[in-house]
C-alpha positions as CSV (number, residue, x, y, z in Angstrom):
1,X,-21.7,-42.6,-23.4
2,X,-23.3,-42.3,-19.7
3,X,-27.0,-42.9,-19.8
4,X,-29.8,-41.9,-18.5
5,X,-31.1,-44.8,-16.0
6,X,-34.5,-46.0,-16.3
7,X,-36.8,-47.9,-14.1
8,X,-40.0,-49.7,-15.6
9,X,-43.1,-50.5,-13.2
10,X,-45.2,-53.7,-14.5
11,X,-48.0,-54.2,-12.8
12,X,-49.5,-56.7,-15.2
13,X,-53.1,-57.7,-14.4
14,X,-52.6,-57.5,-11.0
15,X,-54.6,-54.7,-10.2
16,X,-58.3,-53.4,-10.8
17,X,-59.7,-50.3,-11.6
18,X,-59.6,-48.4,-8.0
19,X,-56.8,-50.3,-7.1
20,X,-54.8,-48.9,-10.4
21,X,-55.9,-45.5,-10.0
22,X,-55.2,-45.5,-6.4
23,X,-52.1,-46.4,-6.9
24,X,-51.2,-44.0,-10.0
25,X,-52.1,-41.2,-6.7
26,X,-49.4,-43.0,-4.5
27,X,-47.1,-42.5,-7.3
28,X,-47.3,-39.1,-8.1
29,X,-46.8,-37.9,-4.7
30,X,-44.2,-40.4,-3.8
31,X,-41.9,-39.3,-7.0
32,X,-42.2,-35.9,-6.6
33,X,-38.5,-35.6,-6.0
34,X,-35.7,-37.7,-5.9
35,X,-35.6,-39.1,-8.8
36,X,-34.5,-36.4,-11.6
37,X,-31.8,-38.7,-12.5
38,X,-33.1,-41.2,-13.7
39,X,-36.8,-42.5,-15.8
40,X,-39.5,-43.6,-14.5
41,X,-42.3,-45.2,-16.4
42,X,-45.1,-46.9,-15.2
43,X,-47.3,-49.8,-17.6
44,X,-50.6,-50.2,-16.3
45,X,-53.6,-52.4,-17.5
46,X,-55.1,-50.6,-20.7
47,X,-57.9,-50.4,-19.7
48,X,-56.8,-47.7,-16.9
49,X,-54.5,-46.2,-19.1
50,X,-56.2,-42.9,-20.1
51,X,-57.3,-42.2,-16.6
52,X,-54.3,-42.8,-15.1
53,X,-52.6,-40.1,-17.6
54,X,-54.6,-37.9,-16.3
55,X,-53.0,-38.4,-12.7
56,X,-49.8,-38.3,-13.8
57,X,-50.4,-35.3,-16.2
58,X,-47.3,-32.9,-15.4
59,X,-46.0,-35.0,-12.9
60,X,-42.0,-37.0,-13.3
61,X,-43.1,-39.9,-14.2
62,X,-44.1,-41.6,-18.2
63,X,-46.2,-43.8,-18.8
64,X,-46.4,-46.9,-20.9
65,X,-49.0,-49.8,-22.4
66,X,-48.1,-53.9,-21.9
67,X,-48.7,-54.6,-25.3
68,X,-49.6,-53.4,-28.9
69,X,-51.0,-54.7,-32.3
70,X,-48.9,-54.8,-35.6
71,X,-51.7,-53.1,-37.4
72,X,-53.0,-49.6,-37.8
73,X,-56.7,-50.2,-37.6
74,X,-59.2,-53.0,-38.7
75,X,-60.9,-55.8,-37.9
76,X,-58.8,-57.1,-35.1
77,X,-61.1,-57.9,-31.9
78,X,-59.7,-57.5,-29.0
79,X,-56.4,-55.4,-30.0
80,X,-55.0,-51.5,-29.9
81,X,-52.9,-49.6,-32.2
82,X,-50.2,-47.7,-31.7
83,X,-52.1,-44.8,-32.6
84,X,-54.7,-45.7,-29.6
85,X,-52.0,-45.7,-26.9
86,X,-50.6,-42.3,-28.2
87,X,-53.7,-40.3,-27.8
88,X,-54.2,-42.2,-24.3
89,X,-50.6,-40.5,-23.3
90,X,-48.6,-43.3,-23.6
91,X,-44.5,-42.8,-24.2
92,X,-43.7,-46.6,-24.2
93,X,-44.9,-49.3,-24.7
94,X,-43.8,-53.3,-23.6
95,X,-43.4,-55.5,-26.8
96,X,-42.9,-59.7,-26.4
97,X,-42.8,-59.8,-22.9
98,X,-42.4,-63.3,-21.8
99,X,-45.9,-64.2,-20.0
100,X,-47.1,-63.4,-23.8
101,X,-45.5,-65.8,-25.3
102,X,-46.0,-68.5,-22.6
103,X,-49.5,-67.9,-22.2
104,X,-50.8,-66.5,-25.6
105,X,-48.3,-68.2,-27.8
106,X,-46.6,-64.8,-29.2
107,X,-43.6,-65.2,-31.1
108,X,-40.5,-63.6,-32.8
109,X,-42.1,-62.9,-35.9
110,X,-45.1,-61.4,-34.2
111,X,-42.7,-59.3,-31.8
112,X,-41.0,-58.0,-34.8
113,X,-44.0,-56.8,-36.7
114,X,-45.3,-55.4,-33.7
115,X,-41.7,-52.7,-33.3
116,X,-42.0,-52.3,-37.4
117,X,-45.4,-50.7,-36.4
118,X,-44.0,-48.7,-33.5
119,X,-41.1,-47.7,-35.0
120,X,-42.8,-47.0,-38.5
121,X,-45.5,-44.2,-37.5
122,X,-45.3,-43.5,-33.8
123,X,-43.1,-41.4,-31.2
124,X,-43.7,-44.6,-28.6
125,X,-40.7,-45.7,-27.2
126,X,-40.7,-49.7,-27.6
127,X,-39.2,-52.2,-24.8
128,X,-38.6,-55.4,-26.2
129,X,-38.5,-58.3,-24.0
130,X,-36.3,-61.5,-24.7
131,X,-35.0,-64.1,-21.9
132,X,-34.1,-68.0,-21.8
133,X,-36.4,-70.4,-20.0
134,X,-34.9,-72.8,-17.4
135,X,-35.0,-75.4,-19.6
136,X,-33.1,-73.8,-22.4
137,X,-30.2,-72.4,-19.7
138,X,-30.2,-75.8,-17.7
139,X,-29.3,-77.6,-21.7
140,X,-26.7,-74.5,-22.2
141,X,-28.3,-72.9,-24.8
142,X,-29.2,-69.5,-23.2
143,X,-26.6,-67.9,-25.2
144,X,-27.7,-69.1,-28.3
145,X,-31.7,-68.3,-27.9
146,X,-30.8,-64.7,-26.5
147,X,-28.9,-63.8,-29.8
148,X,-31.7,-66.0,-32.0
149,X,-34.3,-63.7,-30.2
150,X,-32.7,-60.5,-30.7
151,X,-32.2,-61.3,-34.5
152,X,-35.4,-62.5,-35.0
153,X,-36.9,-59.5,-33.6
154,X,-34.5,-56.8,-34.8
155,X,-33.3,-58.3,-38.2
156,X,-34.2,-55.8,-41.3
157,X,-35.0,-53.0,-38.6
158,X,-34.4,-49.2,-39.7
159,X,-33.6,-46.7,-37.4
160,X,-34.2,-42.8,-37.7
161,X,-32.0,-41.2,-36.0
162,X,-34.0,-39.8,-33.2
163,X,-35.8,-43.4,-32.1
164,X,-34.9,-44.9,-29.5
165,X,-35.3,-48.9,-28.3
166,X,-35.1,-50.6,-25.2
167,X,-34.2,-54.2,-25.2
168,X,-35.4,-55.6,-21.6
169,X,-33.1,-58.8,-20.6
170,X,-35.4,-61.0,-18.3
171,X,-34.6,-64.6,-18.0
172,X,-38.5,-66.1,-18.1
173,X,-37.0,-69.0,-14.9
174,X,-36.8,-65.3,-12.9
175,X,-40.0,-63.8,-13.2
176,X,-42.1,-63.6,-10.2
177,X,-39.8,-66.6,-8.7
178,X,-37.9,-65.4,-6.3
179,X,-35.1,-66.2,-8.1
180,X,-32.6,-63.9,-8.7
181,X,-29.5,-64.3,-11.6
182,X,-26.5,-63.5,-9.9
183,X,-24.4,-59.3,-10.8
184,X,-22.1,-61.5,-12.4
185,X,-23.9,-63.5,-14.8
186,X,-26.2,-60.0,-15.5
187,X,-23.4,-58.4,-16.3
188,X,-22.0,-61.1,-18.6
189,X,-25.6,-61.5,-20.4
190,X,-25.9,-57.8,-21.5
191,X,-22.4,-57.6,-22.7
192,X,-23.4,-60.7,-25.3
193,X,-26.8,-58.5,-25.8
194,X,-24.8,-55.3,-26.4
195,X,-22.3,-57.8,-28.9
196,X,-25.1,-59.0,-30.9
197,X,-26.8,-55.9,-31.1
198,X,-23.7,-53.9,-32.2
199,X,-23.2,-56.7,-35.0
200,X,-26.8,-55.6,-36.2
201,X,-26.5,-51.8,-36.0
202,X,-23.3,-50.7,-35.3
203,X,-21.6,-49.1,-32.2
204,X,-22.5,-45.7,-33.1
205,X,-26.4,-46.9,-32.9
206,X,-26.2,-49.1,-30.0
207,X,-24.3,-46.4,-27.8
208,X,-26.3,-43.3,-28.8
209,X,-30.1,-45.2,-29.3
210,X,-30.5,-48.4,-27.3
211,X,-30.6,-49.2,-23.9
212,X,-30.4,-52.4,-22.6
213,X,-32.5,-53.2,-19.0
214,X,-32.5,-56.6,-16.6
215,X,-35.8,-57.7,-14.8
216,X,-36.5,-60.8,-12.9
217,X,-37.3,-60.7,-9.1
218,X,-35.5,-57.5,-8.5
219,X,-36.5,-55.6,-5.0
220,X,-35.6,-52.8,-2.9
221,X,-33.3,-55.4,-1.0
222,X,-31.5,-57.0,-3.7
223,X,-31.5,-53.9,-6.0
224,X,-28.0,-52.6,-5.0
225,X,-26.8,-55.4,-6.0
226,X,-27.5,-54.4,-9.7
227,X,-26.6,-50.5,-9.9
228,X,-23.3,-50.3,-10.2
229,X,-23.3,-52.6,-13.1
230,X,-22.0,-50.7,-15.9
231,X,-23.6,-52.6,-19.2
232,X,-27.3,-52.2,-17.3
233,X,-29.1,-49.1,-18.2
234,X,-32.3,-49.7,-15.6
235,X,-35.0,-52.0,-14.7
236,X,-38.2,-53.6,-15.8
237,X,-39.8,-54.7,-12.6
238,X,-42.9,-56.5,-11.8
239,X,-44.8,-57.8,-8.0
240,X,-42.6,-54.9,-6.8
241,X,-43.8,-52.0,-8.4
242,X,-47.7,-52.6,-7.0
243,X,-46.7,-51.2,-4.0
244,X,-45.5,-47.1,-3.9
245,X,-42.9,-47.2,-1.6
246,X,-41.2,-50.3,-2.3
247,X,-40.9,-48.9,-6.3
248,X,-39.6,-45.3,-5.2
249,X,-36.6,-47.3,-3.0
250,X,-35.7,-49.1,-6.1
251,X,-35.5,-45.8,-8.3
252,X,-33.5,-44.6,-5.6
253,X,-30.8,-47.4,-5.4
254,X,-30.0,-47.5,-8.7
């Protein structure tokens, strides 16, 4: 089954307000056309969110939140609900991505109840990050903690079938490094993905309601080097979504 590619801007807390919504402009002229092949989706700080939907409103590209809570409503200082990000127009939303769990200590079991949430009462679109440190891949046990990640946070899950889930594959040693993993070793890394997913849902789910993305480093330079790739449906990318043009040439490429 061909799929639809898609290509996820980060832009983490990189940006303030003006710069966010500036930016947000850039983009909706810049995609105008071009890219009605493929996705686009943009994840923006939350607290620009809302404006920035605004801007994009009837435009080609989605938008998307960094991170959710696991709970509908209550005293949780700090958090948002699911509910929150749909009535700001969010489609997606980033779940477990790995400068959460380095920096905030969030886990598997926290990822997990976090998708139960957004897949139990919501139309959001989740993209669930898991990746190997360099310490885990230097000891040869990438292999192992991929599959351990994907179970812990997709074990028990039930899917209707019209939700979809994106599994974003970025090796944490990659991220806003410079370092790049090699086609090769992408390639191989999402066929194990696919493999372990297909052993928890089946082929008929994995083909028809999962996509499975790479991110790390990736650029309008080195991008090529990643579309022809048959088991990669897209891109999560970070540093080089903050600047307009640089993003469009990697929706382009791929």
């Amino acid at each position: 089954m061909v799929k639809q590619k898609i290509i996820i801007a980060n832009w983490k807390m990189k940006l303030d307000m003006p710069a966010s919504l500036a930016l947000a402009k850039e983009y909706q002229v810049k995609f105008k056309s071009g890219t009605e092949d493929k996705e686009v989706v943009v994840c923006p700080s939350t607290i620009v969110i809302a404006e920035i939907n605004k801007i994009l409103a009837g435009g080609k590209i989605w938008l998307g939140a960094q991170n959710v809570f696991w709970e509908e409503r209550g005293a949780y200082t700090g958090e948002i609900s699911v509910k929150m990000l749909e009535q700001a127009g969010c489609r997606y939303v980033i779940i477990g991505h790995s400068e959460r769990r380095q920096y905030l200590l969030e886990n598997y079991q926290m990822i997990h109840q976090k998708l139960k949430e957004v897949l139990s009462d919501s139309r959001l679109i989740p993209i669930v990050c898991i990746g190997e440190t360099l310490k885990e891949k230097e000891a040869g046990k990438r292999d192992y903690v991929i599959v351990d990640q994907l179970q812990q946070a997709l074990g028990g899950i039930q899917l209707l079938s019209q939700q979809q889930v994106i599994i974003a594959y970025e090796p944490v040693w990659a991220i806003g490094t410079g370092q790049v993993i090699t086609p090769l070793d992408a390639e191989n890394m999402h066929e194990i993905i696919r493999a372990s997913l297909v052993d928890l849902f089946g082929i008929d789910i994995i083909n028809k309601q999962f996509r499975i993305i790479y991110g790390g480093s990736v650029d309008s330079a080195n991008v090529a080097e990643f579309s022809e790739l048959d088991n990669i449906d897209g891109l999560l990318v970070g540093g080089a979504s903050l600047k307009a043009e640089e993003f469009y040439q990697i929706v382009v490429s791929i």
